[in-house]
C-alpha positions as CSV (number, residue, x, y, z in Angstrom):
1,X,12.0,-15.4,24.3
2,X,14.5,-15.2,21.8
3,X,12.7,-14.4,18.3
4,X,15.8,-15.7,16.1
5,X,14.5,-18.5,14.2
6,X,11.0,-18.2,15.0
7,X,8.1,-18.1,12.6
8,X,5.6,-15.4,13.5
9,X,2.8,-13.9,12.5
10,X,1.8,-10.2,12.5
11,X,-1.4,-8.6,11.8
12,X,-2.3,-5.4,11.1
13,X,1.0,-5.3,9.2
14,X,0.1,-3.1,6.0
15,X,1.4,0.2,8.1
16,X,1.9,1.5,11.3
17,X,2.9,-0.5,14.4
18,X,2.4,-3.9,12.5
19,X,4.6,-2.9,9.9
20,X,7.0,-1.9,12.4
21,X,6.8,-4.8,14.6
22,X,7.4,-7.0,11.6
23,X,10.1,-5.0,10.6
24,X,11.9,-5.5,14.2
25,X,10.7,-9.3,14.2
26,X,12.8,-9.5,10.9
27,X,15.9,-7.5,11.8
28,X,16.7,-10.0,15.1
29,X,16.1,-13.4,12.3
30,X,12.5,-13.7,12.6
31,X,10.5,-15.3,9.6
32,X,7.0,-13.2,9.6
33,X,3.9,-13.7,7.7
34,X,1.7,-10.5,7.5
35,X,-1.6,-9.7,6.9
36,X,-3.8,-6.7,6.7
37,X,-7.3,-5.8,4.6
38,X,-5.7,-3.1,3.1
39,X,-4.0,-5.8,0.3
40,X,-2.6,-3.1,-1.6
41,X,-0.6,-1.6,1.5
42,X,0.2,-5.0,2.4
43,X,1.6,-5.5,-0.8
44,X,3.7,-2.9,-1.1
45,X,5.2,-3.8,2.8
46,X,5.9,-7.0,2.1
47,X,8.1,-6.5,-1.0
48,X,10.0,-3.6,0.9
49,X,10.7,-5.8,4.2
50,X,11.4,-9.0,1.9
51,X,14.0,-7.0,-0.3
52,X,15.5,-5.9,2.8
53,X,15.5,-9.2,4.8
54,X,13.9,-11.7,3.3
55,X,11.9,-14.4,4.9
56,X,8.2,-12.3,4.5
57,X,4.7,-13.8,3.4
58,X,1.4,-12.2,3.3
59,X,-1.8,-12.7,2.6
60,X,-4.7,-9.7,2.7
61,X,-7.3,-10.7,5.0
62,X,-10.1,-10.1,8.3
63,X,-8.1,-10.8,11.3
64,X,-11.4,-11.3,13.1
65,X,-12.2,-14.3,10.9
66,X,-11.6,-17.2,12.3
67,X,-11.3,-18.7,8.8
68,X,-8.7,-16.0,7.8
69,X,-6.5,-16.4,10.9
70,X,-6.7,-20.3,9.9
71,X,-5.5,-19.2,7.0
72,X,-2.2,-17.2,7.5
73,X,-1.2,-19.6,10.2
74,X,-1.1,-22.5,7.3
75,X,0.6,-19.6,5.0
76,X,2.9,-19.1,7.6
77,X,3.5,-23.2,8.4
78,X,4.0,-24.2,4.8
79,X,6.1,-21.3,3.7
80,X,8.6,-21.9,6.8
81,X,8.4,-25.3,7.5
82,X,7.5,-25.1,10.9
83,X,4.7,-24.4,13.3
84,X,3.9,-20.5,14.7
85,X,5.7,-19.5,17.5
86,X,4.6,-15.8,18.2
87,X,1.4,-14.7,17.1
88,X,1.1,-10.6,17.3
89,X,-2.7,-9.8,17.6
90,X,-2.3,-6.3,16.5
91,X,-5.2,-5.1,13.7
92,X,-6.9,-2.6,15.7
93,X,-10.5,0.1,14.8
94,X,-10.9,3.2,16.0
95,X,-15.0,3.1,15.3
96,X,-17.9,5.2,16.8
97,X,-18.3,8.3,18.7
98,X,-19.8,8.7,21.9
99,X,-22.3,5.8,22.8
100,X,-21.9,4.9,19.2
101,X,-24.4,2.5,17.1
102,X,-24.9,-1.3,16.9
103,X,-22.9,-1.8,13.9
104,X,-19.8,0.3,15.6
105,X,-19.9,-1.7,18.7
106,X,-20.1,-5.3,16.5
107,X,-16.9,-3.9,14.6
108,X,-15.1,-3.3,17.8
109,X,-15.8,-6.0,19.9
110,X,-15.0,-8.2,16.8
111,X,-11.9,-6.8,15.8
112,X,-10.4,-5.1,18.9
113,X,-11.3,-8.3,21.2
114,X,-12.7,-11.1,19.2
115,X,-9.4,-11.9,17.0
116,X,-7.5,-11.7,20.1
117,X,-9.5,-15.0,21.1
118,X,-10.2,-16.6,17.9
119,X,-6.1,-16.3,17.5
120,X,-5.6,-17.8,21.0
121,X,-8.1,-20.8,20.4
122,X,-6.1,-21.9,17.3
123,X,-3.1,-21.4,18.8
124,X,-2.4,-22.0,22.2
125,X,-3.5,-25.8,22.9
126,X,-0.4,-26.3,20.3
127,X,1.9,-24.0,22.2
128,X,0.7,-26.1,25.2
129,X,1.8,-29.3,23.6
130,X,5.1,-28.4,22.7
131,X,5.9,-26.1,25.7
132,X,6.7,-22.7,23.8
133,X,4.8,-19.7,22.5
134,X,3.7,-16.1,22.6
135,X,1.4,-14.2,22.2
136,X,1.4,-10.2,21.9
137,X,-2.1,-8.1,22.3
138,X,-2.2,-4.6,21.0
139,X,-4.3,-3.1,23.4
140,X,-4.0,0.7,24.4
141,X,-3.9,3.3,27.4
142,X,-7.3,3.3,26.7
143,X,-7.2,-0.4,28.2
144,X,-5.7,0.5,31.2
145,X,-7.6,4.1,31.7
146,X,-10.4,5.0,29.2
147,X,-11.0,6.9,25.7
148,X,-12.8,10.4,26.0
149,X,-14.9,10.1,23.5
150,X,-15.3,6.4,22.3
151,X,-17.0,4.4,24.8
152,X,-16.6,0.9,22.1
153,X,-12.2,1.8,21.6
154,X,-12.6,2.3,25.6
155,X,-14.4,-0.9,26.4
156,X,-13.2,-2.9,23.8
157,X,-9.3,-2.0,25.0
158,X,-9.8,-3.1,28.4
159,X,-11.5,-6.4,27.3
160,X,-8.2,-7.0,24.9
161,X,-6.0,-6.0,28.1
162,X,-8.3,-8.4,29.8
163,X,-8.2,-11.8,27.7
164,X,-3.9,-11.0,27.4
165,X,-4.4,-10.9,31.2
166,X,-6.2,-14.0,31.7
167,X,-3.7,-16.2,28.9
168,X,-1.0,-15.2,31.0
169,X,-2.2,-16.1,34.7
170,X,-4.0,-19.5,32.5
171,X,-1.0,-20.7,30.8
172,X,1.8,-18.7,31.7
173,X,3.2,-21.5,33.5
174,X,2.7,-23.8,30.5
175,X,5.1,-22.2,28.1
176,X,3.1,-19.5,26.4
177,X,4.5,-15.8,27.2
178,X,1.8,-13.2,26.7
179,X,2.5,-9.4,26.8
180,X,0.3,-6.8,26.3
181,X,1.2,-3.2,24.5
182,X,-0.7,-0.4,26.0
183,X,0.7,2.9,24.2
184,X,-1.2,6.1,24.1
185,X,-0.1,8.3,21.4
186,X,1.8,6.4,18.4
187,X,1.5,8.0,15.0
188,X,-0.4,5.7,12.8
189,X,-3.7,6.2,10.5
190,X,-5.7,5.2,13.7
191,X,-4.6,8.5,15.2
192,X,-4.1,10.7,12.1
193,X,-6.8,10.1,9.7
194,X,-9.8,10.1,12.2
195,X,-12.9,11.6,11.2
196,X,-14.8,15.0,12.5
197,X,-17.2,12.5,14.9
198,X,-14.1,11.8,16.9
199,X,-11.3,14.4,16.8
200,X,-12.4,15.0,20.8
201,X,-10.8,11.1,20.9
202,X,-8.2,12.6,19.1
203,X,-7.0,15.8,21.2
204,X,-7.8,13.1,24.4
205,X,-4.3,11.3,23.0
206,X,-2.4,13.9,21.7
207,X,-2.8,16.4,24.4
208,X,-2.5,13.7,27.2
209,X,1.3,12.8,26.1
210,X,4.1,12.8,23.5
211,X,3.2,10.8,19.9
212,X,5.7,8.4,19.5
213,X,6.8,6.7,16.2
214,X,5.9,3.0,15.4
215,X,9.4,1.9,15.4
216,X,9.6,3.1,18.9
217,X,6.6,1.5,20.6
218,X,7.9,-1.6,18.2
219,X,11.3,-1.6,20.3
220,X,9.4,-1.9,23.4
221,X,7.4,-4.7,22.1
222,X,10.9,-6.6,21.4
223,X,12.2,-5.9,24.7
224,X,9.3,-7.2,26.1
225,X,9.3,-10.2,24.4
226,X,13.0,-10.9,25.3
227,X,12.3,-10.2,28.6
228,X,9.2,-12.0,28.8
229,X,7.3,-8.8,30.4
230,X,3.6,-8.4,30.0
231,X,2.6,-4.7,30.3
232,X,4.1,-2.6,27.6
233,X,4.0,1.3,28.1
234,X,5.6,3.3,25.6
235,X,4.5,6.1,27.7
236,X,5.6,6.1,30.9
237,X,3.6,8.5,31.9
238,X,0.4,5.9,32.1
239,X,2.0,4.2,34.7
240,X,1.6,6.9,37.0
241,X,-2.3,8.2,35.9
242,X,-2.9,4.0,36.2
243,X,-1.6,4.2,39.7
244,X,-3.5,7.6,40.3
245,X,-6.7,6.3,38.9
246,X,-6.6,3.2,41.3
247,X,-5.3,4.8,44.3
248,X,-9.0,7.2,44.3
249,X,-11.2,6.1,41.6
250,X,-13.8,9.4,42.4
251,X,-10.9,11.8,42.5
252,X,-9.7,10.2,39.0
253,X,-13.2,9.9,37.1
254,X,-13.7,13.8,38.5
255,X,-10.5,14.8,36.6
256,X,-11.2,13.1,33.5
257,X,-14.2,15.0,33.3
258,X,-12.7,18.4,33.9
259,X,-10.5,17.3,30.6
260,X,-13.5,15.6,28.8
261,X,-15.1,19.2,29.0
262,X,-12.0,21.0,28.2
263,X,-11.7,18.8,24.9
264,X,-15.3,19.7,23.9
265,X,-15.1,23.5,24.7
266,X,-11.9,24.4,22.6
């Protein structure tokens, strides 16, 4: 899909990868409306991509509300005159340790999975309808393998790999492109400002690879997009424990948990 024109929308975009993907979105003509519930970070992103390109909105908001994602897509429609084209599902937590608690596992599901789909319902029947639209998941490695130490950013990753699965197979043939972003390492407060209950998630990413900056995984993202390619691996490296993983599912789940116990002994 060619990007230059269309009216997109990124969440997630106060910092990190959404800040970078918006920034990319902008550079190849894009028109982006951002959002984020950081307002203040939000703030300060928009006015330094709109000095720089131009053609930014945002709006502070949930991107697991269903009422806030209404929202930003009007933002987005009335400020640029014409309907969203690419919607990047990217606002992401990093919440609960271990087996975690009820309220950890309601955050999760809601934010890592649930605006995926609430995104996708607004969206999709109009990309239907006029034959053109995509939609970008951030999901993780963690999607495609599994989080050492946080069984909701585990389970809740391969459910948002999941759903961008299905919305390709369902309407990929309809118009709407899908791809799916499944990095481990990038540097972002996700991975940097984690606290003591999780630094085991922590060393699980950092020791597994290389930590990548956002405006490389965001390069990827673009490609993919042009190309109209669904799996997105920064780290090509996951490629190959994917393929280990399914080639002897015993032998895998036996190494993880030699390096689940090295992480908690050192």
């Amino acid at each position: 899909m060619d990007v230059h024109g269309a009216v997109c929308v990124v969440t997630g975009a106060a910092g990190g990868i959404g800040a970078a993907l918006a920034e990319a979105l902008l550079e190849r003509g894009a028109k982006v409306a951002l959002t984020d519930l950081d307002g203040e970070r939000l703030s300060a992103t928009r006015e330094r991509l709109a000095t720089a390109h131009g053609d930014v909105v945002a709006a502070a908001g949930d991107a697991s509300s269903a009422a806030d994602i209404a929202e930003l897509i009007a933002l987005a429609e009335r400020e640029f005159g014409a309907p969203v084209d690419v919607y990047v599902a990217n606002a992401g937590v990093g919440v609960g340790a271990d087996l975690a608690d009820e309220a950890s596992w309601a955050t999760a599901i809601d934010v890592n999975l649930m605006a995926h789909v609430r995104a996708a319902q607004q969206l999709v029947p109009g990309w239907v309808e006029r034959g053109r639209g995509y939609f970008v998941s951030t999901a993780s490695a963690a999607g495609l393998l599994t989080q050492i130490g946080s069984s909701t950013y585990a389970t809740t990753k391969h459910a948002a790999l999941a759903f961008a699965e299905w919305l390709a197979v369902s309407y990929g043939d309809k118009g709407v492109g899908v791809s799916c972003l499944c990095p481990m390492g990038v540097d972002t407060n996700l991975l940097t400002e984690t606290g003591g209950a999780s630094r085991v998630a922590q060393r699980a990413v950092t020791e597994s690879g290389p930590v990548l900056t956002p405006a490389q995984v965001a390069d990827d993202v673009m490609r993919a997009i042009e190309n109209e390619t669904f799996l997105v691996l920064p780290h090509a490296n996951v490629l190959d424990m994917y393929r280990a993983k399914g080639a002897d599912y015993d032998r895998w789940i036996r190494g993880m948990q030699r390096f689940g116990a090295h992480l908690a002994s050192n």
